[in-house]
N, C-alpha and C positions, 0 to 999 in steps of 0.2 A: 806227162801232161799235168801231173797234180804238182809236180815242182815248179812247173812254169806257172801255174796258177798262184801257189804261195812266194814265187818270188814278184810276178806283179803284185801281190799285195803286201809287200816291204813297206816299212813307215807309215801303215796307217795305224790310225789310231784305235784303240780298243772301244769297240761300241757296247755299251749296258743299255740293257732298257729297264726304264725306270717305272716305278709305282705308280699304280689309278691316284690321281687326284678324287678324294672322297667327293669333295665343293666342288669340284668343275662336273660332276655326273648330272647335275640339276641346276647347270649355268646356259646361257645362251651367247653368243659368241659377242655379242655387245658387253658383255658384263654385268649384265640385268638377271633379277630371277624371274622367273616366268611363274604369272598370277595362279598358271595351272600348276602348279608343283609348290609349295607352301612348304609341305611338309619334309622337304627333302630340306632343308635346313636345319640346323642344330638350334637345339634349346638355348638363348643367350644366359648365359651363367655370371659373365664379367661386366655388369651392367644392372644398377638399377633402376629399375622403373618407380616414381610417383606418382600416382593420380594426386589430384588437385581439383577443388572447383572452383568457379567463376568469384569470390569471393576471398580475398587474400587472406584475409583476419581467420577465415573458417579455417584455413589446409598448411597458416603458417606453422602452427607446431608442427603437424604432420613432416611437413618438408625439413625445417630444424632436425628435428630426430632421425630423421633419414642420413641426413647430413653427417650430423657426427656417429652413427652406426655405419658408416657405408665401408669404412678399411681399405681406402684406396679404389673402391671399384668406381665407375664410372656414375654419374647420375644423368636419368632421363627424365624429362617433367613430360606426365599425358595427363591429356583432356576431352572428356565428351561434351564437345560441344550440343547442344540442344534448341533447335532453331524456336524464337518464341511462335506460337500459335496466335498472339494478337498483335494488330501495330498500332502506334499511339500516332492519334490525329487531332490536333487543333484541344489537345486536349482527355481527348478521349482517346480508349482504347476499343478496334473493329478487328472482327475476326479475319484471318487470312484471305478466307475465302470472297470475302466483302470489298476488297481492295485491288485493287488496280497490280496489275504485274509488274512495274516499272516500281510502283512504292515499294511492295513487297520485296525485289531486288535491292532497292536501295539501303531498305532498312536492314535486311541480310550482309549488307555490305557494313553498315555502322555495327550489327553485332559482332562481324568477325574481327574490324577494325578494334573494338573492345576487347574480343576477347585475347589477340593480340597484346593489348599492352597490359591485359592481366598477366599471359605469360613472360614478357619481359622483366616484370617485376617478379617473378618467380624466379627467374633468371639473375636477374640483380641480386636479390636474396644469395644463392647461392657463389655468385660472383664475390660479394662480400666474406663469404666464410672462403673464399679461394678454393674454389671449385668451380671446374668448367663444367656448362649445364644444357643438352638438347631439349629440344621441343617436341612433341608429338601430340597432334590433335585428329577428334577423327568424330564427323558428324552424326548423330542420331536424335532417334525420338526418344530412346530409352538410354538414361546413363549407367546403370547399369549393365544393361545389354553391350554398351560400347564399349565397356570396361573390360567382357569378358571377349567381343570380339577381338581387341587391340591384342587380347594375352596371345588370340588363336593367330593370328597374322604375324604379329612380331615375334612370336616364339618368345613370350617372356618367361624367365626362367626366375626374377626377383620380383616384387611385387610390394610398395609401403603403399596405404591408404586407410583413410579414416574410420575408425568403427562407430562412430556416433559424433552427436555436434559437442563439444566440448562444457556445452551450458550442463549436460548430463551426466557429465563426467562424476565419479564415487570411487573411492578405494576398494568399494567390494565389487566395481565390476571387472568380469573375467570372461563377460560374450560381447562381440559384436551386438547393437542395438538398433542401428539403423537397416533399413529395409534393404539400401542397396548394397552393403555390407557382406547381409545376411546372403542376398542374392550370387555374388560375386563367389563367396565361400562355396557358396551349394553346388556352382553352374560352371564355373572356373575349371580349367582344363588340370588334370592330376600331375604335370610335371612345373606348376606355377606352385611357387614359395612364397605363402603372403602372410604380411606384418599387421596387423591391425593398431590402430594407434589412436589414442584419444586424448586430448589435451594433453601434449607431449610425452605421455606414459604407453608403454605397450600394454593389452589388454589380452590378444591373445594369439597365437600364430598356425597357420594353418600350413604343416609341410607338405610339399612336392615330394614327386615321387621322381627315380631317376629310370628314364623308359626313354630307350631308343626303337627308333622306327624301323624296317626290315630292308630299307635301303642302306641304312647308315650299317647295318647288320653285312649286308653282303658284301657293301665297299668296301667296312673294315676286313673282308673274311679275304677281298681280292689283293688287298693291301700287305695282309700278312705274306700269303703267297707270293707276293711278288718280290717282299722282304727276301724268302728264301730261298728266294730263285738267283735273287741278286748273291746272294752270302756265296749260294753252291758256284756263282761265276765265279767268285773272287778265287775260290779254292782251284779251280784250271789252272794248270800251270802247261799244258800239253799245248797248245793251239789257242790265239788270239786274233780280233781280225781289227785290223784299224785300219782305218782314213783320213788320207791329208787334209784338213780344215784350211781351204784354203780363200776363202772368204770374210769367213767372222766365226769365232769361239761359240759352242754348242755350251749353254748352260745346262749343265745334265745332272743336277742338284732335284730338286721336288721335293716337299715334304705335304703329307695330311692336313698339317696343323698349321699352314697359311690359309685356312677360309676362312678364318679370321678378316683377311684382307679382301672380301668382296664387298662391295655396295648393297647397298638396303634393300630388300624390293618396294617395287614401284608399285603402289595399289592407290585407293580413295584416302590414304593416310599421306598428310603434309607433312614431310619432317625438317625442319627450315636448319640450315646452317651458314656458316658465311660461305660467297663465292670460292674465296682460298681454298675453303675446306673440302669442297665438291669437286673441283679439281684437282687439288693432289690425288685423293680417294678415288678417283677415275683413273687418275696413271696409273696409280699404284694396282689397281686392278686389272689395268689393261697390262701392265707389265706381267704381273702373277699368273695371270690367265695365258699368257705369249706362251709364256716358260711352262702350263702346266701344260697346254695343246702340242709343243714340240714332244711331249713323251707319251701321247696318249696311242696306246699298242691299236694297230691299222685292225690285228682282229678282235676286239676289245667287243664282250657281247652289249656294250650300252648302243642302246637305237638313237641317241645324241651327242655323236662327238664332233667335235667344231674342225675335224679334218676329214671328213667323211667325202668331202669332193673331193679331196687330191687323190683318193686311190685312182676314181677316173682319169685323172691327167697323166697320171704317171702308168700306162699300160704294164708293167714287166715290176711293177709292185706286189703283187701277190705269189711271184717266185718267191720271196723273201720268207723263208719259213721258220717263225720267231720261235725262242726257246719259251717252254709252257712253264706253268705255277709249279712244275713237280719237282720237288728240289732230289727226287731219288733218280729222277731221269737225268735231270740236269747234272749232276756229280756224277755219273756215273759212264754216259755216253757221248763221247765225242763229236764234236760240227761234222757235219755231212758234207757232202763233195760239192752239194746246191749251192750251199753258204758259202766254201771259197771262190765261188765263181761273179760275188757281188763286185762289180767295178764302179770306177769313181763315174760315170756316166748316170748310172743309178743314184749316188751320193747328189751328185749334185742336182739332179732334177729333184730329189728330194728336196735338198737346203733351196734351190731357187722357187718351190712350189710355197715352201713356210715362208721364204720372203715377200713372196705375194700375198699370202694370207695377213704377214704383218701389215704390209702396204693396205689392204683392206680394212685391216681393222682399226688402223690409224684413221683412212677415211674417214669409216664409220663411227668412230668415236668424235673425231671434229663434226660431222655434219648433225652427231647428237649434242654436243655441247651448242653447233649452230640451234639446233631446234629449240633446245631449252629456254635459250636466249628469246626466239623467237616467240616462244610460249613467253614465257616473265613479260615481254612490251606487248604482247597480244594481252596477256592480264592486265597490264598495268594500264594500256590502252582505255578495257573496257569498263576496268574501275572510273576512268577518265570519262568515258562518255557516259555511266550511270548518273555522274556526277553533276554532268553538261545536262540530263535531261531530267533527273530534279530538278536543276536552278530551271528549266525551260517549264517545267510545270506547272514552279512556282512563280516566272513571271506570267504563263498563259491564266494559270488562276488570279491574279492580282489586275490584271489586264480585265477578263471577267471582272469581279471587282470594281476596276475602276469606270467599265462602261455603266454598272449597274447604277453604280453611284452618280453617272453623268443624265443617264435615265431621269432618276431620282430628281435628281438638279432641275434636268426640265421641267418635270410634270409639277416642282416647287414654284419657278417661277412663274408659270404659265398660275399656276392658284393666287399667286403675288399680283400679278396682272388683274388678275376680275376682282381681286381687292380693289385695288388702288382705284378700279375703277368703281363700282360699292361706295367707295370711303369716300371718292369726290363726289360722289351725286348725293351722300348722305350731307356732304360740307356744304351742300349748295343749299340743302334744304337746312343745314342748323343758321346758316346767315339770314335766309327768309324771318327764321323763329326769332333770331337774333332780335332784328328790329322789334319785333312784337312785343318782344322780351324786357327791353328796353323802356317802352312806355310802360309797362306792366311795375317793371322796379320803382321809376318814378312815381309813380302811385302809393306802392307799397312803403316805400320811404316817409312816406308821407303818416302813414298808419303804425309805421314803426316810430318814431318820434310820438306820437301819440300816445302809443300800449308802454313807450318807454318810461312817457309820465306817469303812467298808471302802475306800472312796475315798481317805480320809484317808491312810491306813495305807499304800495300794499307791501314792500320789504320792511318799513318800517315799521309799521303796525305791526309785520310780522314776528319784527324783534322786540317788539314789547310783549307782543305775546308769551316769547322765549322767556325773557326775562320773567316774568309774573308765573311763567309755570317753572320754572329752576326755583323763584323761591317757594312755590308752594311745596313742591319736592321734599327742599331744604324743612322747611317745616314739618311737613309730614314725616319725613326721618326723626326727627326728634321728638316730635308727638309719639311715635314709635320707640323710642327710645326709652321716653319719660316712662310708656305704658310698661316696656318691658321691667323696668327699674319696679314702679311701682306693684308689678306680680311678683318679683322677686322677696321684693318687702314683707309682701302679703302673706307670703310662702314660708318667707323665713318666721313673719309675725305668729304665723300658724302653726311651724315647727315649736316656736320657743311658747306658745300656750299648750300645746297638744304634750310638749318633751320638757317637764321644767330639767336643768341642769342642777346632777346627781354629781358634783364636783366643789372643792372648795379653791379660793382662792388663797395662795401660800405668798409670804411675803418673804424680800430680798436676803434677810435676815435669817429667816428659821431655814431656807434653806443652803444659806452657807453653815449653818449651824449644823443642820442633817449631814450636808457633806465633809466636814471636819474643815471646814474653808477652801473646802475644793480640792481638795488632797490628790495628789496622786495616787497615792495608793487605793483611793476607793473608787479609782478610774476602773468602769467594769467594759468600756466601748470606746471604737472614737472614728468616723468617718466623712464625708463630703456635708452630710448636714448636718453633724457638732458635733457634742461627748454626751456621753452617759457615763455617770455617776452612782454609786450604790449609796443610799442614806438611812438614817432612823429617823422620822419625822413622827412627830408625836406617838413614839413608840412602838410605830411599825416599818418594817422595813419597806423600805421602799426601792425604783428608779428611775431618777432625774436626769430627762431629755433637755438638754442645753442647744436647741440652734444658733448657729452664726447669726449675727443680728446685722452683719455685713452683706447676708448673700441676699440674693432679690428674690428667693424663694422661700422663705423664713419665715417673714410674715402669715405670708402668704398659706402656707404650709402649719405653721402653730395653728393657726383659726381655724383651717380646714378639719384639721384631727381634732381639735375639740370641739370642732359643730357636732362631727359625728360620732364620737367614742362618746361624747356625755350624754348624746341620745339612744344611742345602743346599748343594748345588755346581750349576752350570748354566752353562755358557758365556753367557745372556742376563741373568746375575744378579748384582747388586754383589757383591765378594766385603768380606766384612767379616775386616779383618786384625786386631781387637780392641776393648776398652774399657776404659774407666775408671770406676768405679762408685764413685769421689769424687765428681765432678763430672758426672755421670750424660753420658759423652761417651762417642760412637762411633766407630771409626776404619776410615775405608773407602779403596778403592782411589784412587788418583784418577785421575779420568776426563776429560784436555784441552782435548773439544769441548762441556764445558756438557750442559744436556738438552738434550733434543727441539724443549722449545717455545720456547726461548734461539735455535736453527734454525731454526725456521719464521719467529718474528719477524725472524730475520738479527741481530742483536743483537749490535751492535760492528761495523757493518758487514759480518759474517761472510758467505761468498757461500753463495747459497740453495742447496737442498739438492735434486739430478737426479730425476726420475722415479725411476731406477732404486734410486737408491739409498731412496727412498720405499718401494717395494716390500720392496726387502731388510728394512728395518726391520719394517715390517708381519709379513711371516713370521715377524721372529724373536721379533716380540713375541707371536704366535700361539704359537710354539713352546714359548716360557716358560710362556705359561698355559696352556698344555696339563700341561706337565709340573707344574704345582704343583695343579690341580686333580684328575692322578691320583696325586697321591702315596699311599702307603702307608702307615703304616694309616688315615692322617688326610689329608682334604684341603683346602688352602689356598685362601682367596680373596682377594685382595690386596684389594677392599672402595676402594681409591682409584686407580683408577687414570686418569695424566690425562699429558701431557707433558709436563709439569714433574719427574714421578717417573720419566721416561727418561731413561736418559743414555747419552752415547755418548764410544766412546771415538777414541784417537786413528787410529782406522780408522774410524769411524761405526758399531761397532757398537753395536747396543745394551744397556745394561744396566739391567734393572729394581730397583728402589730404596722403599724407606719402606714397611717392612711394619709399621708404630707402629701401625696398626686393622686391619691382615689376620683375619681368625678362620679357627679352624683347626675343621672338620666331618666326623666323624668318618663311614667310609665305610660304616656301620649306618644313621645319617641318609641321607647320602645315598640308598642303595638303596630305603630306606622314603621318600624324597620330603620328609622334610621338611627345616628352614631353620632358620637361626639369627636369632629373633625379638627387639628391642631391646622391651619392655614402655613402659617408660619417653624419657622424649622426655630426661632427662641423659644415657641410657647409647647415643643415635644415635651411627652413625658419623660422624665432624666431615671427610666429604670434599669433595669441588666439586661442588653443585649442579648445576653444566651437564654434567656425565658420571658423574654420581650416578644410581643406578638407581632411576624412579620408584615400585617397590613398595615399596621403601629408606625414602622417605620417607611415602608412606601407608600401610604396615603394619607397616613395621618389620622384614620379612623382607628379609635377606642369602643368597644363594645364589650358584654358580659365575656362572648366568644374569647374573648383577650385573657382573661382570667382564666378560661376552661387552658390553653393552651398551657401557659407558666403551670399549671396544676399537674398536666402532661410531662412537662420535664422535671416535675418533683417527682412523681411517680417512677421514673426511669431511674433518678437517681435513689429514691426509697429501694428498691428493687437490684440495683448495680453497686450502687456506692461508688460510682464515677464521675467525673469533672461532667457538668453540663455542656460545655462545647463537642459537636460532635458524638453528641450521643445515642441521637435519633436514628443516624445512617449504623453506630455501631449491633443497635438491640438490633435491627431491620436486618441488618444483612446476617446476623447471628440466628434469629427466626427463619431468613430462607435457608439458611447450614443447619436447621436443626441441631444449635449448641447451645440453648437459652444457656443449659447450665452451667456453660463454660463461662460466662460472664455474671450470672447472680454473685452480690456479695457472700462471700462464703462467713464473715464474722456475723452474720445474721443469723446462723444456724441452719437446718436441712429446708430448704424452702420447699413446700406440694408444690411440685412439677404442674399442676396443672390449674393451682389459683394464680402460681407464678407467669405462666404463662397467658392468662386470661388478663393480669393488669397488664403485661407488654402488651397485647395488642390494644385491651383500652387506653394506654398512653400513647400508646404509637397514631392513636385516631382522634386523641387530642392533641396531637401535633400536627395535624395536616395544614397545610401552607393553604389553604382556602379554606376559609371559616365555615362555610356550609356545609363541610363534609366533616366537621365536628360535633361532638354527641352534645347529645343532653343534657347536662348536670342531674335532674330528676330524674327523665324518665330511661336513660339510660346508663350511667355512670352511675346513679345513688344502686339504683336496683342489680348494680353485680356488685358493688364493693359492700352493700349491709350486709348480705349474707358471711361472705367471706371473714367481717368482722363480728359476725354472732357466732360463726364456727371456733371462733380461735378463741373462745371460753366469756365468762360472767367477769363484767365489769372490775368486780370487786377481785377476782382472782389471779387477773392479772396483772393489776396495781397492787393490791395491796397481799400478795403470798407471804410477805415474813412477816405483818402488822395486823395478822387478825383479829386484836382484839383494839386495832386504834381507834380513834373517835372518824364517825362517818361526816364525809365534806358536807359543808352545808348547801353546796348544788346540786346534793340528793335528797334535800328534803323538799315537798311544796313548800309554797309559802304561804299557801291557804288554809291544808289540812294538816301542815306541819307533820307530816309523815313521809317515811322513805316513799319515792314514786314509783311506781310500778308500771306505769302506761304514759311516760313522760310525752307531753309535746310544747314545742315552741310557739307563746302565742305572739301576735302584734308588738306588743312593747318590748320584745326580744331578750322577755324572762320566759323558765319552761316552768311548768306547771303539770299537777295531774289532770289525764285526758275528762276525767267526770268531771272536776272542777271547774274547767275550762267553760263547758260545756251549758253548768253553771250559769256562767259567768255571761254565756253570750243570750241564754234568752232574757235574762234582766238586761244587759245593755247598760249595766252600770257601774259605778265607781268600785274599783276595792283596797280593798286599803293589803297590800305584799310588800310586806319588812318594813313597814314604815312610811311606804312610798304609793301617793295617791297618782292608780295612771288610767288613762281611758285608751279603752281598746277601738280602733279606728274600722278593725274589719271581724269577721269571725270566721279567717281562714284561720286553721291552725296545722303546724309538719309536727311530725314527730322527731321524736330527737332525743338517740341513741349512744348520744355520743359519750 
């Protein structure tokens, strides 16, 4: 019986049964995964994933780097889409909730259509570098949160996305800084490998861990088994059982490592590819899937195998008693009597049951590609009618609209109406008036021709009127004129009785004689208002001011300075010993050491000039303007004053010089506050812009104030020994740095810190650019700088330390008690005197006779005068 058994089954072919498909244990007979089974899927390893946002410019680096780090593997572009919370209407933006269902769809439809051709342009991107590029998007409230869903759904095993916006980008960053970043790292599933990347640099990467699941666990354990169950087959050499194929070739191949070849699953994630692509990928699946069900073992403990009906069909299928995983049973015990009694009966109702199931699955795979289809023009459809009823909205609102405005229209004409009729019943009554109106003119025509004569008549009288008062005008300006003239006269009549002139007159002769015929070499000056000359004029020396007798201020200027140098006396003031009014020449003291600013520059090597003696100079030059800005009955402003109009003599006193543009204001102005104003830009004062006063040059106002200032930038420069431009902002911003001493001239010697700093701020406050917030010469300026110059020693011992036994100047004796002064003051005639003498002098009220010279004192104030 058992020969007859094994000779009926001659030429069949040897049957193996092949290994569990791992992937078909969590497939469903369509080739879909099933939304309840996720995790029976393998971690994608040969695939990376990008996130990207809505924003190309933000996630191009990101993408780029992905790109050329990827080594061949595949790239995926995903997105959390984020549906906005407001829709824009008419302008404005209404929240969700406020709008209509139909908008809210439509505008959902414009964001997905956006965010669409963001990812196509992600896609191009990567098209460009020659890389083929999927899609993946998937909707939330939270992009982060979607970020981490996407890893848990699709099994991402690779992961590039952005750690910060790129504006933040730093070489010392090494964390993630963006919130969703942070998130994604913290929340992210442990077998996801993620890149962090910021402005095309990596920042920092956070590795996956390699964890399989306890399915993947037992398929590989049933896999192995079945491995070596197949091996101990091969080793039978005793008994084989085979079967005529005689229908179609049995693919008895299978391997693990086709699930590679299934389809995506299908969830709330779009994954857009071309049609071609989706179709192949469904053969190809439904083929792998054929071939892995033809081997799936009939007792196989999975509760999902996709041939689980045919045991039913086929009744005498469960005689079939398959060899088990034990490869020590399997090699070792021979097929049973059961097994050769399988006949081709059983074979074939097997092969015709998997033909049916193929016939099925084919079905079902077309009537899915029918659905699909169906779904796409079901979408596209109702993309289509969103679309149909926007535009329906927008004409039922426009319709609204245009009835409201037809409304409008009426309720306009109907008001057009009860006008028109208003307007004719007012037309009716202007024609009534009309007439009225008419004789009314006529009349008045009448009256007008009349008032026109009378018009006539009273315009002419009226223009003689004009006339007779223009010339009286004209007159009375001149009568004004003549008066001013004739004060002026009066004034000066008064100056030249009250001042006789303590000057001689020199002729053409003696002094080309004095200057050796104008020698060059006795040229001691020479600038915009002539030369100066060094001379011996009747056997003293002298210096001879030569102005241009070309320039139009020459004249002008010689008169002015000897109106007032031959009335003035001041120990700080050049004394002028005469002129020549040939040759429009002045003859002045001469003074040894040059000016001031001859000193400061050191000029001829000259050695720089002490602290102390800095100070000295300052008081005295205080002292002068004091004394000429109260003069009586007019007061002077010398209008230039600069270092170069200083000059010292051979003790370093100083003596002030070039009064050619002083103006003299008279002490009525004064009181009353006003100034002597240039109208015109020919008749400014021609002095030095750097210690020129700047109201001086914007309004044309000259005042004492004008002189405080230029004294301001003497000071700065007494104190620095720096160029006048620019000097004000230099001490200023050295005072807020607390470095006075870094800019005091140092050849001045160790200056007190803290007298040094008491003249910066008082020069600093006679420079201020509005004269009112400038001091006082008296009562504030005299009263810090006399001490300052009583501290830095005795007259005598700082001029005269190697000459103690020289003969004493004669501006230290009175000229009354002809004795050293001891209590000097300056009186009226602008000689100083001692204080008893004065004193004297003011209750008699009378004449006295000082060096020869008969003067009357006009007032009995008297300064002292320390200088």
């Amino acid at each position: 019986m058992v020969d007859s058994a094994i000779g009926n089954l001659e030429g069949i072919e040897r049957i193996r049964f092949p290994e569990i498909d791992p992937s078909s244990a969590s497939t469903s007979i369509w080739g879909e995964e099933t939304a309840e089974q996720p995790a029976a899927r393998g971690v994608v390893e040969d695939k990376i994933f990008v996130a990207v946002s809505k924003e190309v410019r933000e996630s191009k680096s990101t993408l780029i780097w992905a790109l050329q780090n990827s080594q061949g593997n595949k790239i995926c572009i995903i997105h959390v889409h984020k549906p906005s919370q407001t829709i824009p209407i008419l302008g404005g933006k209404f929240p969700v909730s406020s709008v209509g269902k139909q908008e809210v769809e439509a505008y959902r439809e414009i964001e997905k259509q956006t965010m669409f051709k963001v990812l196509d342009e992600y896609v191009r991107i990567c098209r460009q570098a020659g890389v083929q590029a999927e899609k993946l998007y998937i909707e939330m409230d939270s992009i982060e949160k979607g970020i981490v869903e996407l890893i848990s759904l699709q099994m991402i095993g690779k992961l590039v996305m952005g750690a910060a916006a790129d504006s933040r980008y730093s070489r010392k960053t090494r964390e993630p800084r963006s919130t969703k970043a942070l998130f994604v790292r913290r929340e992210a599933p442990a077998f996801c490998h993620i890149w962090f990347i910021c402005k095309g640099h990596l920042i920092c990467t956070r590795l996956g861990t390699k964890q399989s699941s306890p399915n993947d666990e037992s398929v590989q354990s049933n896999s192995s088994k079945l491995r070596s169950m197949s091996r101990a087959e091969d080793n039978q050499t005793d008994i084989e059982f085979h079967l005529v194929c005689k229908t179609r070739s049995l693919n008895l191949g299978g391997n693990c490592d086709d699930a590679s070849g299934w389809s995506s699953p299908r969830s709330r994630l779009d994954a857009e590819e071309s049609s071609d692509e989706c179709d192949q990928l469904s053969r190809d699946s439904i083929s792998q899937s054929y071939g892995r069900s033809r081997y799936r073992k009939a007792v196989s403990s999975s509760s999902f195998s996709p041939f689980a009906g045919i045991a039913e069909r086929i009744p005498d299928i469960g005689l079939l008693d398959l060899p088990q995983s034990d490869e020590k049973h399997c090699a070792s015990s021979p097929p049973s009597v059961l097994e050769r009694t399988i006949n081709n009966d059983i074979y074939y109702q097997l092969e015709q049951a998997i033909a049916d199931a193929e016939d099925s699955r084919r079905e079902a795979f077309e009537e899915s590609m029918r659905r699909r289809k169906a779904e796409r023009d079901t979408i596209e459809a109702i993309r289509k009618a969103k679309a149909a009823e926007i535009v329906y909205s927008d004409e039922l609102r426009l319709t609204k609209q245009i009835k409201g405005d037809l409304a409008k229209g009426k309720e306009e004409l109907e008001s057009i109406k009860n006008q028109s009729d208003k307007i004719f019943e007012e037309l009716q009554n202007a024609l009534d008036q009309r007439s009225f109106l008419e004789n009314e003119i006529e009349k008045s025509n009448l009256m007008v021709k009349e008032l026109e004569e009378k018009i006539v008549s009273a315009v002419e009288l009226l223009q003689n009127y004009k006339k007779e008062r223009e010339e009286l005008q004209i007159e009375r300006c001149k009568a004004l004129c003549e008066a001013e003239e004739l004060r002026k006269q009066l004034e000066l009549q008064s100056l030249n009785t009250h001042f006789p002139k303590f000057f001689s007159e020199f002729s053409f002769l003696e002094i080309e004689e004095a200057t050796n015929n104008f020698d060059r070499s006795m040229k001691i000056g020479e600038g915009g208002y002539g030369s100066i000359y060094k001379g011996l004029l009747r056997h003293i020396e002298v210096a001879v001011k030569i102005l241009h007798p070309d320039s139009s201020q020459g004249p002008q200027e010689f008169q002015q300075e000897v109106d007032i140098l031959s009335k003035l006396r001041h120990p700080n003031l050049v004394i002028l010993l005469g002129a020549c009014p040939e040759i429009w020449a002045l003859i002045y003291e001469y003074l040894p050491n040059g000016s001031l600013e001859d000193r400061l520059n050191c000029k001829d090597n000259t050695p720089p000039l002490s602290w102390q003696t800095r100070i000295r100079i300052a008081a005295e030059l205080c002292s002068v303007l004091i004394f000429l800005h109260l003069s009586e009955p007019h007061s002077i402003v010398h209008g230039d004053l600069k270092p170069a109009n200083v000059l010292l003599d051979a003790h370093f006193v100083c003596k002030l010089t070039d009064f050619g543009i002083s103006h003299v204001i008279s002490n009525n102005e004064m009181s009353a506050g006003n100034a002597t104003r240039f109208h015109s830009s020919n008749h400014l004062p021609m002095g030095t812009s750097a210690y020129m006063d700047p109201e001086i040059l914007s309004n044309g106002e000259i005042t004492p104030q004008s002189d405080v200032f230029s004294f301001g930038i003497i000071l700065l420069r007494l104190l620095t020994g720096k160029p006048a431009l620019g000097i004000t902002k230099e001490v200023q911003y050295a005072l807020d740095k607390d470095s006075l001493n870094a800019i005091l001239d140092p050849s001045a010697g160790d200056w007190p810190f803290v007298q040094a700093k008491q003249l910066a701020c008082l020069a600093l406050r006679c420079c201020e650019t509005n004269k009112r917030n400038r001091p006082e010469l008296v009562s504030e300026v005299w009263r810090v700088i006399e001490p300052m110059r009583a501290s830095c020693g005795s007259l005598s011992s700082i001029r005269f330390g190697a000459e103690q036994h020289g003969p004493v100047p004669s501006y230290f004796i009175c000229p009354i008690f002809q004795e050293i002064m001891e209590d000097p003051h300056i009186a009226a005639d602008g000689f100083t005197y001692e204080a008893e003498a004065l004193r004297g002098m003011a209750t008699t009220m009378a004449l006295v006779l000082a060096s020869g010279r008969t003067t009357l004192l006009w007032h009995i104030s008297f300064m002292m005068n320390h200088s």
